[in-house]
C-alpha positions as a Markdown table, in Angstrom:
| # | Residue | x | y | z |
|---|---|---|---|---|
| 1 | Unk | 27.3 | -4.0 | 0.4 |
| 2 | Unk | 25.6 | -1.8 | 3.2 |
| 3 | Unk | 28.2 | -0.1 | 3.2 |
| 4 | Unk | 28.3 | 0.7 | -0.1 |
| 5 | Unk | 24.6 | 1.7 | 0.2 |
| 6 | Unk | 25.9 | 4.6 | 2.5 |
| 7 | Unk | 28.9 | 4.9 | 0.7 |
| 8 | Unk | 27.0 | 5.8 | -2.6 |
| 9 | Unk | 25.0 | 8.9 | -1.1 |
| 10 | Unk | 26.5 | 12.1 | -0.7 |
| 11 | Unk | 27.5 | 11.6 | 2.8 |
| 12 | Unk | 31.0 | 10.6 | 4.0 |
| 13 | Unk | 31.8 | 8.1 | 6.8 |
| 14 | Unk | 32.6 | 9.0 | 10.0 |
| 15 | Unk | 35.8 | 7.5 | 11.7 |
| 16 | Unk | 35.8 | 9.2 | 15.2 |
| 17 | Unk | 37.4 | 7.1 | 18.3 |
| 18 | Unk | 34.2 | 5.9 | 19.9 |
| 19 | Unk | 33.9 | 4.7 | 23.5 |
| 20 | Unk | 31.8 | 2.1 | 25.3 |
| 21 | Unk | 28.7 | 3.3 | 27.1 |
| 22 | Unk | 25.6 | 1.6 | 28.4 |
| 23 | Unk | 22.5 | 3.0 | 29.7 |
| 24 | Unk | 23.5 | 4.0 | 33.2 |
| 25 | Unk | 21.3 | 7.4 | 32.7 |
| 26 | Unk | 21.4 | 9.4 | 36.1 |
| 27 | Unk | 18.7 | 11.5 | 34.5 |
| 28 | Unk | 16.5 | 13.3 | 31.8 |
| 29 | Unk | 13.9 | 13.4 | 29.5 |
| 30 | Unk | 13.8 | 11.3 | 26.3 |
| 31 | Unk | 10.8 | 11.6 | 23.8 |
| 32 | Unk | 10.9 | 9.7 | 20.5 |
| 33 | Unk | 9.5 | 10.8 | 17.3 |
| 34 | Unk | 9.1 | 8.7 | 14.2 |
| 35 | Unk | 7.2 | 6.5 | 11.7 |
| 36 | Unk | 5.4 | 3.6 | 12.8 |
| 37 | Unk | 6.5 | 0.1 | 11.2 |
| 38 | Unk | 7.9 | -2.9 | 13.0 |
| 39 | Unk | 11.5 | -1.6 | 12.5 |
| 40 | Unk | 10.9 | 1.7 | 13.9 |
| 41 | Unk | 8.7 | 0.1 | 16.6 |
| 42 | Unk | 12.2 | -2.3 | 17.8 |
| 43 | Unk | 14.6 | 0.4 | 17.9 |
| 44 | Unk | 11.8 | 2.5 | 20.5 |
| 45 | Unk | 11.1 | -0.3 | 22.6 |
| 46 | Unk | 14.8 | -0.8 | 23.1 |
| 47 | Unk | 15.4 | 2.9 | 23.9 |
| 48 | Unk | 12.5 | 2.9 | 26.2 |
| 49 | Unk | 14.2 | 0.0 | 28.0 |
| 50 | Unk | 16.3 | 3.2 | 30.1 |
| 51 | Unk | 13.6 | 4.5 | 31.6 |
| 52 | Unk | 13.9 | 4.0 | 35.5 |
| 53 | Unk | 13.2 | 6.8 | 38.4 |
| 54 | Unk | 15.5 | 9.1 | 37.2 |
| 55 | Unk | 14.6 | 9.1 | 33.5 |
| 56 | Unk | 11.6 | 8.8 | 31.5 |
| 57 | Unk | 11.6 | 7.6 | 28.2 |
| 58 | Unk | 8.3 | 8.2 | 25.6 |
| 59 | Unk | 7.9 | 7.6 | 21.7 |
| 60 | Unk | 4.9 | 8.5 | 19.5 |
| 61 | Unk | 5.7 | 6.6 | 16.4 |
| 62 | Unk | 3.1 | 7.9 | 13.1 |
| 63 | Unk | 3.1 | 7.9 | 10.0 |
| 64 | Unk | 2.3 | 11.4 | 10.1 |
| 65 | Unk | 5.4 | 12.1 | 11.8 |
| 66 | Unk | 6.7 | 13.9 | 8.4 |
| 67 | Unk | 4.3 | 16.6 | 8.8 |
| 68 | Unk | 4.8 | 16.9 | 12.8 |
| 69 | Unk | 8.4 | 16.7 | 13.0 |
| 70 | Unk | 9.5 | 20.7 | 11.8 |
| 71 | Unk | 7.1 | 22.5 | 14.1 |
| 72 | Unk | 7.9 | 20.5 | 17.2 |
| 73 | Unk | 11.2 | 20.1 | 17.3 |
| 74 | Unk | 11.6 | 24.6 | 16.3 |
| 75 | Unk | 9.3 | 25.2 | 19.6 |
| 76 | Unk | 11.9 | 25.8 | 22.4 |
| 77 | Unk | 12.1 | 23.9 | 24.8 |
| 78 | Unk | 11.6 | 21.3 | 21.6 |
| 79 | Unk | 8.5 | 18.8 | 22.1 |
| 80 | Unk | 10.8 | 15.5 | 21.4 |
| 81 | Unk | 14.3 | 15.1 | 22.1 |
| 82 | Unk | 14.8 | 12.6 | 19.2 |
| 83 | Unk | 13.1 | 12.8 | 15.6 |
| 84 | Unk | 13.7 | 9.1 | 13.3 |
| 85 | Unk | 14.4 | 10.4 | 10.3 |
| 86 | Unk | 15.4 | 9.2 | 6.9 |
| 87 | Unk | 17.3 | 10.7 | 3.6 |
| 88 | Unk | 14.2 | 13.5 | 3.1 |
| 89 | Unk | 12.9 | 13.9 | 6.5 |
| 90 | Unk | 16.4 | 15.3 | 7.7 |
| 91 | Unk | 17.1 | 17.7 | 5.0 |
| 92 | Unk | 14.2 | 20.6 | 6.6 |
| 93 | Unk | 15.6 | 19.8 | 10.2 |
| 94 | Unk | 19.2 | 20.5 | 8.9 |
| 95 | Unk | 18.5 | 23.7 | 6.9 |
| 96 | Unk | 16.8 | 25.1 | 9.9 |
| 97 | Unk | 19.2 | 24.3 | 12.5 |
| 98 | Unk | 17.2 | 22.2 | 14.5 |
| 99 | Unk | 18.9 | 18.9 | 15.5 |
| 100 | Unk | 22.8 | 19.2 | 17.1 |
| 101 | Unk | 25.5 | 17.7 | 15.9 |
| 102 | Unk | 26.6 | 14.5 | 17.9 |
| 103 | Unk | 30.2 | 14.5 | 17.6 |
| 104 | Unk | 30.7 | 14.5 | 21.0 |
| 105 | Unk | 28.0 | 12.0 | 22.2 |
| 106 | Unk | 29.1 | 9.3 | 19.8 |
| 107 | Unk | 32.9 | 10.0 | 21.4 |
| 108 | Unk | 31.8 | 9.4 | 24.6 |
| 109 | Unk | 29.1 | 6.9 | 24.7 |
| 110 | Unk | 28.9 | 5.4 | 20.7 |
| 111 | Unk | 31.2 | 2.7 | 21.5 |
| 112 | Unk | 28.7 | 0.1 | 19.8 |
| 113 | Unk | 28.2 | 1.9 | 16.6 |
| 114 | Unk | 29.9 | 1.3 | 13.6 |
| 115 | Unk | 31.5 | 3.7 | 11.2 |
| 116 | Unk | 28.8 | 3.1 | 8.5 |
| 117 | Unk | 26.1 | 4.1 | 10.8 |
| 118 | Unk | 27.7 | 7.6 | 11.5 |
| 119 | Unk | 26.3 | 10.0 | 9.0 |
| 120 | Unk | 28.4 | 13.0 | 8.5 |
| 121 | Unk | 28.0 | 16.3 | 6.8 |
| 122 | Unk | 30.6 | 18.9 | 6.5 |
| 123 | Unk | 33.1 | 17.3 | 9.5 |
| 124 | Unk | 29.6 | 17.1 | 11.6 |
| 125 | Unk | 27.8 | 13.8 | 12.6 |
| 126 | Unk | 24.3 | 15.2 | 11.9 |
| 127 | Unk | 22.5 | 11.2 | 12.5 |
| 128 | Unk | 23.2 | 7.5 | 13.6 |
| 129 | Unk | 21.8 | 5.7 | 10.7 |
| 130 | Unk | 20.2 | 1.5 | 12.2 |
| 131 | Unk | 18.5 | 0.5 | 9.0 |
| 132 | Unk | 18.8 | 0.9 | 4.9 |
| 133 | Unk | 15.9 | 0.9 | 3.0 |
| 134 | Unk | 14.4 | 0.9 | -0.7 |
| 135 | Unk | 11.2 | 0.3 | -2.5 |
| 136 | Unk | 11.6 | -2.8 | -4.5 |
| 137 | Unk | 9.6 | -5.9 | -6.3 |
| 138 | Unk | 7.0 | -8.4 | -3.7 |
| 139 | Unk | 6.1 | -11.5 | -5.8 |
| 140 | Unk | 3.6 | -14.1 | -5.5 |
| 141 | Unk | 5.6 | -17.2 | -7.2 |
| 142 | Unk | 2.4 | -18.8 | -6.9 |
| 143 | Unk | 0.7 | -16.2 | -9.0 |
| 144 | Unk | 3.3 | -16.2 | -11.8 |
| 145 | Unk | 3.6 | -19.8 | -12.1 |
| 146 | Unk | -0.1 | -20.1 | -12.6 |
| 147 | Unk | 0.5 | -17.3 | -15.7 |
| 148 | Unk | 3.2 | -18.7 | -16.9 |
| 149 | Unk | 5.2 | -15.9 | -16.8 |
| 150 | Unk | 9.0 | -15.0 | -15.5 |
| 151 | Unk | 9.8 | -12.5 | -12.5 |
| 152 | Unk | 9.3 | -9.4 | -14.6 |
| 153 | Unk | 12.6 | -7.4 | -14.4 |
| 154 | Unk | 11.3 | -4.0 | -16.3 |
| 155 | Unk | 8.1 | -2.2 | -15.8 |
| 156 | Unk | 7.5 | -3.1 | -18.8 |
| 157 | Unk | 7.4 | -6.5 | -17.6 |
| 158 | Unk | 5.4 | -5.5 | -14.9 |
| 159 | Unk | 2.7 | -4.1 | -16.4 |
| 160 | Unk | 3.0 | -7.5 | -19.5 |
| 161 | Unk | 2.4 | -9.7 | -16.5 |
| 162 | Unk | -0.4 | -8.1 | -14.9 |
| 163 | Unk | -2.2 | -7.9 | -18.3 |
| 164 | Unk | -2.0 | -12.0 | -18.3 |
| 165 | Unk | -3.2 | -12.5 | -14.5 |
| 166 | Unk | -6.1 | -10.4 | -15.2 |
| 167 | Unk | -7.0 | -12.2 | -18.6 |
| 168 | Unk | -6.8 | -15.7 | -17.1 |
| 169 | Unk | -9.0 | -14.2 | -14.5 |
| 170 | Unk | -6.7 | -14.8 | -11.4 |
| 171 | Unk | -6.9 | -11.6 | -9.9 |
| 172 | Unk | -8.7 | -8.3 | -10.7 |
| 173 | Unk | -6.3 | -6.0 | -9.8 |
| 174 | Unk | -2.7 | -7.8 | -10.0 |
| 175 | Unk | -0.9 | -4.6 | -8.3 |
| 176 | Unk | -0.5 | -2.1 | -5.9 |
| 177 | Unk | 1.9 | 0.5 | -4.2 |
| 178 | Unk | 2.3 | 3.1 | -2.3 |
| 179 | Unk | 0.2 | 6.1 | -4.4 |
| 180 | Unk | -1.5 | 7.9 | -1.6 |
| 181 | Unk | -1.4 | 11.5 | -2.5 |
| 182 | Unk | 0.9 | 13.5 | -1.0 |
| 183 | Unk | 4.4 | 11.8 | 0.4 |
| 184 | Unk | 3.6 | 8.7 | -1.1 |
| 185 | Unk | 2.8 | 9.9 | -4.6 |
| 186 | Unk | 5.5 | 11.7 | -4.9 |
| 187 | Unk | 8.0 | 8.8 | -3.8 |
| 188 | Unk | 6.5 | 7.2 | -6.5 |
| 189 | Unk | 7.3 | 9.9 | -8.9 |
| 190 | Unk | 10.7 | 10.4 | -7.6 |
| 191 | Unk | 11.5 | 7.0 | -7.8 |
| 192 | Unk | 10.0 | 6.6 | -11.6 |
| 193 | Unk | 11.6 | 9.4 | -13.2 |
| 194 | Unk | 15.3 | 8.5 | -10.9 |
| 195 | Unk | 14.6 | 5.0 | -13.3 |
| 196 | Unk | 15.2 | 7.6 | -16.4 |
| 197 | Unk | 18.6 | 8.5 | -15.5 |
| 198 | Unk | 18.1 | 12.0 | -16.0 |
| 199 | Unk | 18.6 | 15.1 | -13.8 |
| 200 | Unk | 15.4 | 16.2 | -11.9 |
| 201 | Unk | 17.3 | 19.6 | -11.3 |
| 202 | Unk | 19.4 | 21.7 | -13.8 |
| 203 | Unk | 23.1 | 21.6 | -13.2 |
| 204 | Unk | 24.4 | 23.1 | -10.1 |
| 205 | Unk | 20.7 | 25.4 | -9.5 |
| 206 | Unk | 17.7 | 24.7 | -7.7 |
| 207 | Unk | 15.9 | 25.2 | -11.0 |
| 208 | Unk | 13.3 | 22.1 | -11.5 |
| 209 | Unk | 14.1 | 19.7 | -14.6 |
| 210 | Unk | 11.5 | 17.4 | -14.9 |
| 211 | Unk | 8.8 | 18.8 | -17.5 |
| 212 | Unk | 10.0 | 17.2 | -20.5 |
| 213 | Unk | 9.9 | 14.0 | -22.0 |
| 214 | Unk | 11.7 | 12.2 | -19.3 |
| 215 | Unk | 8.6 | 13.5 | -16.6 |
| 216 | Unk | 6.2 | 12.2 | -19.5 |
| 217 | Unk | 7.4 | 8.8 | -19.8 |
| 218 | Unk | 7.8 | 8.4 | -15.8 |
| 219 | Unk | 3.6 | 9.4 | -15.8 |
| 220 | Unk | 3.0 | 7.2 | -18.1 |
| 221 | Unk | 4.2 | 4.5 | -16.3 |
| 222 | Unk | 2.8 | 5.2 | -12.6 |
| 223 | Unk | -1.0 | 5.6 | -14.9 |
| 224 | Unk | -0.2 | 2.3 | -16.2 |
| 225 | Unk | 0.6 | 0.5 | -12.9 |
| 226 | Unk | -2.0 | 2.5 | -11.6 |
| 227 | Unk | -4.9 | 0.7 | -14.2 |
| 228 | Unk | -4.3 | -2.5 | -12.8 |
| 229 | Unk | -5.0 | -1.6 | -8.9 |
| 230 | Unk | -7.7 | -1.0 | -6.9 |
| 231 | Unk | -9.8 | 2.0 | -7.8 |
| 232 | Unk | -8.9 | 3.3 | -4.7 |
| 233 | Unk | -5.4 | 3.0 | -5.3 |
| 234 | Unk | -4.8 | 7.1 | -3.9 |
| 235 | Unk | -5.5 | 6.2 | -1.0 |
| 236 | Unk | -3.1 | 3.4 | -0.6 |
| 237 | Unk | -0.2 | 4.0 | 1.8 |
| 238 | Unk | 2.5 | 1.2 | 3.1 |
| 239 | Unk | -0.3 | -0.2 | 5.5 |
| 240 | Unk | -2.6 | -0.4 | 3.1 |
| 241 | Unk | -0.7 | -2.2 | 0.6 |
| 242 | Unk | 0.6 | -4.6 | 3.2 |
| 243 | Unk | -2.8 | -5.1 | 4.1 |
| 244 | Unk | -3.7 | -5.9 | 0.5 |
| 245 | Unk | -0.7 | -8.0 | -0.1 |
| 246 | Unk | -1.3 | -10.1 | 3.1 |
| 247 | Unk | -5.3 | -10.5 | 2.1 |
| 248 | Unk | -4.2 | -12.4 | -1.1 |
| 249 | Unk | -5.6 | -9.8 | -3.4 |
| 250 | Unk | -1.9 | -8.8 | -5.0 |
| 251 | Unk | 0.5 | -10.9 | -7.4 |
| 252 | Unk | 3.1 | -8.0 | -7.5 |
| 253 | Unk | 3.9 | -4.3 | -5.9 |
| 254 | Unk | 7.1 | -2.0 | -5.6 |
| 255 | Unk | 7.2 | -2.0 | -1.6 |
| 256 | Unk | 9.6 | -0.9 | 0.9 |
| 257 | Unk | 12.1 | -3.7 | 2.0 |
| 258 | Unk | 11.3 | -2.6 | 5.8 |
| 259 | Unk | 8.0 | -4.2 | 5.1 |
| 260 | Unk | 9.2 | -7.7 | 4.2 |
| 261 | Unk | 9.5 | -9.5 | 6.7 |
| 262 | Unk | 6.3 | -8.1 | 8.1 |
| 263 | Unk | 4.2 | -9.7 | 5.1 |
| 264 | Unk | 5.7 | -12.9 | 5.8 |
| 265 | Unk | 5.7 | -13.0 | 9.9 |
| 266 | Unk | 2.5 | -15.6 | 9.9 |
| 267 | Unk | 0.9 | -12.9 | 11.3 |
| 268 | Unk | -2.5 | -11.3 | 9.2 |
| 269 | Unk | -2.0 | -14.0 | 6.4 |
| 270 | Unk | -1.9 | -17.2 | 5.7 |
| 271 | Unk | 0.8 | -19.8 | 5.2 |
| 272 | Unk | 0.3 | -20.5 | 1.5 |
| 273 | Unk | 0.7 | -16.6 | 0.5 |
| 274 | Unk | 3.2 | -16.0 | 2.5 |
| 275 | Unk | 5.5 | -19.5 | 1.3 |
| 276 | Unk | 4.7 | -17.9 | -2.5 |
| 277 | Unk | 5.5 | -14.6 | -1.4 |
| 278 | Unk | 9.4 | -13.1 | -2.6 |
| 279 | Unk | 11.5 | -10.7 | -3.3 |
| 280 | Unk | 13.5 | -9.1 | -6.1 |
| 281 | Unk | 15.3 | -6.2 | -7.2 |
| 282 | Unk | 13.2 | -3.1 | -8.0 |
| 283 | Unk | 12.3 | -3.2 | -12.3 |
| 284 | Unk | 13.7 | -1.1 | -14.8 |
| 285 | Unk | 11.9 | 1.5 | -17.0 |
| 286 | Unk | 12.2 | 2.6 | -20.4 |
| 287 | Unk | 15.5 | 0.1 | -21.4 |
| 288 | Unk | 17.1 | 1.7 | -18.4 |
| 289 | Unk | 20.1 | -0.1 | -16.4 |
| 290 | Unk | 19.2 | 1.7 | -13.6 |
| 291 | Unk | 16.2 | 0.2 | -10.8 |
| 292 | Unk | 13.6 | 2.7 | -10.9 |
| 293 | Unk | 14.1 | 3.5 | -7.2 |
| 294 | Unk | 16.1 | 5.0 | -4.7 |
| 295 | Unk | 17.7 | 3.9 | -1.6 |
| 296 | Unk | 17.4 | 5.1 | 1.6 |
| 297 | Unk | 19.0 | 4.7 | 5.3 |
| 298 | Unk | 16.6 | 5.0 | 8.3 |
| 299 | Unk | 18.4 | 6.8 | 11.8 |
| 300 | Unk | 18.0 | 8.9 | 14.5 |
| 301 | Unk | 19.0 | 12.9 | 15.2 |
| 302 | Unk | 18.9 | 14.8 | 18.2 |
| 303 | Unk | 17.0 | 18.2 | 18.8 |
| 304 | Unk | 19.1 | 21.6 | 19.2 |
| 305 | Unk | 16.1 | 23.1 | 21.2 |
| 306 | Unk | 17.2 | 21.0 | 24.9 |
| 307 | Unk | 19.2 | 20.9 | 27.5 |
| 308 | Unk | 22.5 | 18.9 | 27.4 |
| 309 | Unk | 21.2 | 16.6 | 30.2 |
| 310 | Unk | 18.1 | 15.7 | 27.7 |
| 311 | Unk | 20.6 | 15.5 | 24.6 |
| 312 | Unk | 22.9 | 12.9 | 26.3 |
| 313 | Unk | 19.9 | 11.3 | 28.0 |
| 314 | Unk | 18.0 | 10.9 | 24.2 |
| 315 | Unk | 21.5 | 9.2 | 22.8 |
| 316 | Unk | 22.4 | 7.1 | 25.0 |
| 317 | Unk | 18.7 | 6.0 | 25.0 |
| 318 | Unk | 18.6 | 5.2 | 21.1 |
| 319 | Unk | 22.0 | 3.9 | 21.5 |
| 320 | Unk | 20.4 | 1.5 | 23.5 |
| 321 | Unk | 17.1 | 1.2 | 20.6 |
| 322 | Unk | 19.9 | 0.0 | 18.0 |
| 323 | Unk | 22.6 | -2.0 | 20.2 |
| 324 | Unk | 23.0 | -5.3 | 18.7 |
| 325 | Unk | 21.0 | -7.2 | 21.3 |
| 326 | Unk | 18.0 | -6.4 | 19.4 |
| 327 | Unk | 18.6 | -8.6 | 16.9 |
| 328 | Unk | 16.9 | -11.6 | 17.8 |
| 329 | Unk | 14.5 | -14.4 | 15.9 |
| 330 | Unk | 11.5 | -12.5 | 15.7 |
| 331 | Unk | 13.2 | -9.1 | 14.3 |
| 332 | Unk | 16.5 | -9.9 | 12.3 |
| 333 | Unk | 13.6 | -10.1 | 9.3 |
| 334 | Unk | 12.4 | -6.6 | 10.2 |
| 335 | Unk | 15.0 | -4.5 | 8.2 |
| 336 | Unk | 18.1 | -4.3 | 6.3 |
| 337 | Unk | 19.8 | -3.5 | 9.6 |
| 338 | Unk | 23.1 | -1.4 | 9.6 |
| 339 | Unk | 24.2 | -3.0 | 13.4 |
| 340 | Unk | 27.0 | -5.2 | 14.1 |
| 341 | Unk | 26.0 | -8.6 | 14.0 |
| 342 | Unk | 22.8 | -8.5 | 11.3 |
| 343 | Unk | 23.2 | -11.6 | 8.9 |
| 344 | Unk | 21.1 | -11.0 | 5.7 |
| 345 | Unk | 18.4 | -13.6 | 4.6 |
| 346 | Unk | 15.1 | -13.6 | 2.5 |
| 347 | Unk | 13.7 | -10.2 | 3.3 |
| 348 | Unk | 17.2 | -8.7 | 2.8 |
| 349 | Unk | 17.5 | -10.1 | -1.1 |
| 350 | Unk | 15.3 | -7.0 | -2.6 |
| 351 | Unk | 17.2 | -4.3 | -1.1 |
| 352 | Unk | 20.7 | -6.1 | -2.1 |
| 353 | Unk | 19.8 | -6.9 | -5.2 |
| 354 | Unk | 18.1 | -3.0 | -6.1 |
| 355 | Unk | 21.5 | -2.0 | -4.5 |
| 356 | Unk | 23.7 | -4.3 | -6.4 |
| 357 | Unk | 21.8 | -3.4 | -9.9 |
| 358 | Unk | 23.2 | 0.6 | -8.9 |
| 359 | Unk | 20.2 | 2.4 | -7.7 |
| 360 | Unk | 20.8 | 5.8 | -6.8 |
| 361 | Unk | 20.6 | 7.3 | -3.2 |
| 362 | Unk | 17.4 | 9.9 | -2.4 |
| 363 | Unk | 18.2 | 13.0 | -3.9 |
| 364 | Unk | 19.4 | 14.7 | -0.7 |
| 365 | Unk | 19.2 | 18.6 | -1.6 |
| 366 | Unk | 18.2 | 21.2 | 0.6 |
| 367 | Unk | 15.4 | 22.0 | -1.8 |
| 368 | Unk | 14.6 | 18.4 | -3.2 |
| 369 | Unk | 11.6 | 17.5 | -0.7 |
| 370 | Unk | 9.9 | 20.9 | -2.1 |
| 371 | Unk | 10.1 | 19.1 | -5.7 |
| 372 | Unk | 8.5 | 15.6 | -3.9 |
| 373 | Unk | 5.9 | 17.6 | -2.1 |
| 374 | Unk | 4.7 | 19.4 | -5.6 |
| 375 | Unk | 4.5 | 16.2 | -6.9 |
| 376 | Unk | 2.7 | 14.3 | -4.5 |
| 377 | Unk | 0.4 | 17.2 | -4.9 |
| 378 | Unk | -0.3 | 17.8 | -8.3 |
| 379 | Unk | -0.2 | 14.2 | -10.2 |
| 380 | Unk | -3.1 | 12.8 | -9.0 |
| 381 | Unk | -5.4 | 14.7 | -11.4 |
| 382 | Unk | -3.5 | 12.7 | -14.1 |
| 383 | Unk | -3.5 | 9.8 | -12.8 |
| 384 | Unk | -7.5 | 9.8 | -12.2 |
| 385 | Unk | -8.1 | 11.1 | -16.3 |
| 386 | Unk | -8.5 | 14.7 | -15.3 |
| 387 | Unk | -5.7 | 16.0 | -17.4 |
| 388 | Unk | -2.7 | 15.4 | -19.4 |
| 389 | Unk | 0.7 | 14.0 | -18.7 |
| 390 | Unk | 2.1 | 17.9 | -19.8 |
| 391 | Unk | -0.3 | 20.0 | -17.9 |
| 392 | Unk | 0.3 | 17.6 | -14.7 |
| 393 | Unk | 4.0 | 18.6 | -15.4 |
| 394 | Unk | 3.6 | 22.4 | -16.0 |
| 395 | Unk | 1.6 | 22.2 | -12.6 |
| 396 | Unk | 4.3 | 20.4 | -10.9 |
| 397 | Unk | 6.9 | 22.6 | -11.9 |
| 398 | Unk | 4.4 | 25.8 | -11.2 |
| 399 | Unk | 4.2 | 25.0 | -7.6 |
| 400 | Unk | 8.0 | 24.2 | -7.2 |
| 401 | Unk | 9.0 | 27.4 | -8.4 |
| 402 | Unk | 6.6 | 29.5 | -6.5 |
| 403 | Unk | 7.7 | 27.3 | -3.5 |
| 404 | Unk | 11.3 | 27.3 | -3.8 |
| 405 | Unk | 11.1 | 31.0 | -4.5 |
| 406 | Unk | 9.5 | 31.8 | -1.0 |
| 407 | Unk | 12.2 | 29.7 | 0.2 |
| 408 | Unk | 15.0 | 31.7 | -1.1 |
| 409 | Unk | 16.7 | 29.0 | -3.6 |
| 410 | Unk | 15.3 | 30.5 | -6.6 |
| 411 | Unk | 15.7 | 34.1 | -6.9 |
């Protein structure tokens, strides 16, 4: 099923004769890149485990590292060696030629990769994917049982059941999610109107399809959730939800999978929420068949701005991050891993099952993140009251144009 998760995105699979390598660096600079979750955290630590006399080995891992990652790796010499990326946050490095393509490294020294880690693009390995990822349904059981309700399985559901928890007075705000403005928001509004099944982009153009009543509908729905968090719910990024989730103050939230097994660690909770925590597919919208999400894979690139020395130095190192010897007790649960050896349990079941119900891969187009950054942008004034669903839309769609314009996809 992994497999298929790669499969299903518009990448091919690689099938290049790969050798065995180990660390064995005789020199070079390696500095990481990337976002900061337990996952992330593994696959550094085990990179970092090269650093001896000859080498040194560095990684600043923030979830700012979106915004940080363009600008550092065009200065030349680039500042890091290797950037983590994921379906969106490769697109801007690929379009302006600033990670290599690994061909050769995973030749030589990739002989512990498999085929489905090796993302290719147009003959080129552009990434070596460790993790797959999606946003999908955290439930308390305890929470539901109490309500007398079923796992919801629509939003529709969703948004049913958090009515009930909050009329039998069991929690004030029955939800949360990722709805930080900015990135987060406009995961959120990817991920909604992707639950439509329509287009957000007219056939074969860059031209932005989204302000009609497919982009209404997906609103609707995120104001909805949105009523039943925490009035502060724009400021509310992964962290924060977790943070809710683990207090006790959530009965259900469309999460990442990578933060599973994090929320039930026995770390920052306590044992009864984290026995009624579980997992599920991501929920429907609208009648749909399709989960209202996307999936995602999780890998590393390597800069074009630095020596050769530095380039074989960084992949050998994060070849080390993801060989299978990191899979132990204490992070099997950490992700949906794509390395030889990972057996999936409980924190795995919402990514299979989103995956299994035929969620669609992260729009990867050359001008798709300038569609999520417009949105996670311009929505919030809807979602606070400020105006409507349409003018939210026509603002969205304003600031795409104008953007994709200066970027040369729209003449």
């Amino acid at each position: 099923m992994l497999k298929k998760i790669l499969i299903a995105s518009v990448f091919t699979l690689a099938s290049s004769a790969i050798a065995q390598a180990g660390c064995g660096l005789s020199g070079g600079t390696v500095k990481i890149l990337g976002n900061e979750f337990p996952a992330i955290q593994t696959v550094a630590k085990g990179a970092m485990a090269c650093a001896d006399d000859n080498v040194t080995v560095t990684a600043n891992l923030t979830t700012e590292h979106r915004d940080l990652q363009v600008a550092a790796m065009t200065a030349n010499p680039a500042e890091y060696t290797v950037a983590i990326v994921a379906n969106s946050s490769i697109v801007p490095l690929m379009n302006d030629g600033l990670i290599r393509p690994l061909n050769d490294l995973v030749e030589k020294f990739g002989g512990k990769l498999k085929k489905n880690q090796l993302i290719t693009i147009d003959g080129k390995i552009m990434a070596v994917a460790f993790m797959a990822n999606a946003q999908h349904l955290f439930y308390r059981k305890d929470i539901l049982e109490q309500a007398g309700l079923d796992v919801p399985a629509t939003y529709e559901d969703v948004i049913a059941a958090a009515k009930v928890i909050k009329e039998k007075g069991l929690m004030e705000y029955p939800l949360s999610g990722t709805f930080k403005s900015g990135w987060n928001l406009g995961e959120e509004f990817v991920n909604m109107y992707m639950g439509t099944g329509a287009d957000m982009f007219k056939a074969g153009t860059a031209e932005v399809s989204v302000n009609n009543e497919n982009g209404v509908e997906a609103l609707n729905m995120l104001k909805e959730l949105a009523s039943f968090m925490n009035p502060d719910f724009l400021t509310y990024d992964s962290n924060a939800a977790a943070a809710e989730w683990e207090a006790g103050n959530v009965a259900m939230m469309n999460m990442w999978g990578s933060r599973a097994g994090p929320v039930v660690d026995d770390e920052g909770s306590t044992p009864d929420i984290v026995a009624a925590t579980a997992f599920t597919g991501a929920p429907t919208l609208g009648g749909g068949s399709v989960p209202a999400t996307t999936l995602w894979w999780d890998g590393f690139t390597i800069a074009a701005n630095i020596s050769d020395e530095d380039a074989e130095a960084s992949f050998r190192a994060m070849v080390n991050g993801v060989d299978p010897s990191i899979l132990t007790d204490e992070t099997k649960s950490q992700a949906v891993w794509l390395i030889d050896g990972f057996e999936p349990g409980l924190t795995a079941e919402g990514v299979f099952a989103t995956a299994n119900a035929g969620a669609k891969p992260y729009p990867m187009l050359p001008f798709g993140g300038l569609l999520h950054t417009a949105a996670g942008a311009e929505l919030a004034d809807f979602l606070q009251g400020k105006e409507s669903a349409e003018q939210a839309l026509t603002d969205l769609e304003a600031a795409y144009t104008t953007a994709a314009k200066e970027a040369g996809f729209i003449k």
